[in-house]
N, C-alpha and C positions, 0 to 999 in steps of 0.2 A: 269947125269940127262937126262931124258928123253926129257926134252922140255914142259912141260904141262903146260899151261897158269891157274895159280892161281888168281883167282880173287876173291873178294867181295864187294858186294855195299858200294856205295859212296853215298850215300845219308846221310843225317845230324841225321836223330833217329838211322842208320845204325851205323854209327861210333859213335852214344851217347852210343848205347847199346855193341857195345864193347870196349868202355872205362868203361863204369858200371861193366860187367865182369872182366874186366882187377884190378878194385879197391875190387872187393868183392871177387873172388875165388883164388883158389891157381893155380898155374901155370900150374898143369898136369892135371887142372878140364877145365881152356882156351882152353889149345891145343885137349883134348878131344871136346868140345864144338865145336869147330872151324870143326876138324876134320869132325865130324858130318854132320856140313852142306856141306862140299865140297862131302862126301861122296853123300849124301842125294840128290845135285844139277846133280851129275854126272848120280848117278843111273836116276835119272829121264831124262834127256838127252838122258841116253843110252835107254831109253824106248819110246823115241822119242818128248817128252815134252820139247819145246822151251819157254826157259824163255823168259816173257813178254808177248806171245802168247798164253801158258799153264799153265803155274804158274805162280806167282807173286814170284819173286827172293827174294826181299825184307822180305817179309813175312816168305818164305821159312829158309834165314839167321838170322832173327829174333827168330823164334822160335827154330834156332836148337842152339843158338850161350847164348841165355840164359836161356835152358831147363833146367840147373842145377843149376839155383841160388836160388831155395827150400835148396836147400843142406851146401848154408854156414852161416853163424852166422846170418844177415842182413835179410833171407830169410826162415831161422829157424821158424815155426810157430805151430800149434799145431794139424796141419791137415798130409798128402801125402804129403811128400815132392815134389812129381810131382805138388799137387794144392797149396801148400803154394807158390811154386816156379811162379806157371800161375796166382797168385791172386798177387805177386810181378810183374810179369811184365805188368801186365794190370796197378798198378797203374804210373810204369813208363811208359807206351805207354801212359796214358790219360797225365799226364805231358808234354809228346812231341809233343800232341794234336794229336795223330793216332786216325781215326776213331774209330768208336764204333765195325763196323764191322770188319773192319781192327785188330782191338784188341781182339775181339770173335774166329778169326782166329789162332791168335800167341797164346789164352789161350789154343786151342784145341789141338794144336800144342804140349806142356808143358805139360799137364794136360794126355795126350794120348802117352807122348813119350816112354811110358812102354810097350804099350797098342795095340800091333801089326792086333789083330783081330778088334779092332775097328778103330784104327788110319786107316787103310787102306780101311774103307770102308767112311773118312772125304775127304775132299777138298786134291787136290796133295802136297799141303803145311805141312799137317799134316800128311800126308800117308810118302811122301818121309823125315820128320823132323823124324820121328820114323825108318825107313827104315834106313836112315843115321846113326843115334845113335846103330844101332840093327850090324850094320857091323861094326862099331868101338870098339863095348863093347863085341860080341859074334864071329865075323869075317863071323858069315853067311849072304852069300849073296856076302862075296868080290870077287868072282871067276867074277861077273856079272862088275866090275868095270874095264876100260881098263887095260890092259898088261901095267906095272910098275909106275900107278896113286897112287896105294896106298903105294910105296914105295917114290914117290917123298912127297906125303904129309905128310910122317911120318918124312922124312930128316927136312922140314922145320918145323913140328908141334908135335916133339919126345913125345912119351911116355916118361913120366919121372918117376924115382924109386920109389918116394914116391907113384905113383897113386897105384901101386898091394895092399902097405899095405893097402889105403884106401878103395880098392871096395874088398880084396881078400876076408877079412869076410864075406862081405855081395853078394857076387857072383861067387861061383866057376869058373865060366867061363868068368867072366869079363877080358878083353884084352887091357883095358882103362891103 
């Protein structure tokens, strides 16, 4: 192992929202999910964006960690599984009592995580929550992550077998 200090917020709607995750999706939908935002937090680092200073982490972990919960049973609705998925976490953010803004944030985040041309012209929360997802699912962009980052995060966050069956129909190039 390289050494790369994995971290994610510790704050209490942080860790609600990935135990919500953790009860609603299947395991290789997590570790993608997770994936996402360490990608998502790095590349923006590497572009010189200091959490806390630049982005809000929080936010950032928020919208990349449950961009996919349109996609399972609980989250299922009748719209874009991106906006079924952002109309789901906005009602668990207002539960957790997150701001209004704060919430407007993680929905654009969700709702935009497809959404490269416009997510990246949102808040660096929503820009780098798509960007993260876009190099886990497509692998474009991982050349920009440090020399063997994206190897340590795959030891501890694997691809798992089942995910090809799930995204291969619907993505020839999904890496998820």
């Amino acid at each position: 192992m390289s050494g790369f200090e994995i971290r994610f917020p510790t704050t209490d709607v942080a860790l609600s929202a990935r135990e919500l995750v953790e009860r609603m999706e299947a395991p290789y939908l997590i570790n993608h999910s997770i994936r996402a935002y360490l990608f998502g937090s790095v590349l923006a680092q590497q572009e010189g964006l200091a959490p806390g200073d630049d982005y809000d982490d929080e936010l950032l972990f928020l919208g990349s960690v449950l961009h996919d919960v349109g996609l399972t049973d609980e989250g299922n609705g009748n719209q874009r599984f991106e906006v079924d998925g952002a109309d789901l976490a906005v009602r668990f953010l207002r539960e957790q009592s997150v701001s209004e803004e704060r919430t407007q944030v993680v929905w654009d985040a969700i709702a935009l995580h497809t959404s490269a041309g416009i997510a990246n012209r949102k808040q660096p929360e929503v820009a780098f929550a798509q960007r993260g997802t876009h190099v886990d699912v497509t692998g474009t962009g991982a050349h920009r992550l440090p020399s063997g980052f994206a190897d340590e995060v795959h030891a501890q966050f694997p691809r798992l077998k089942d995910s090809v069956a799930q995204f291969g129909g619907s993505c020839g190039e999904c890496q998820v």
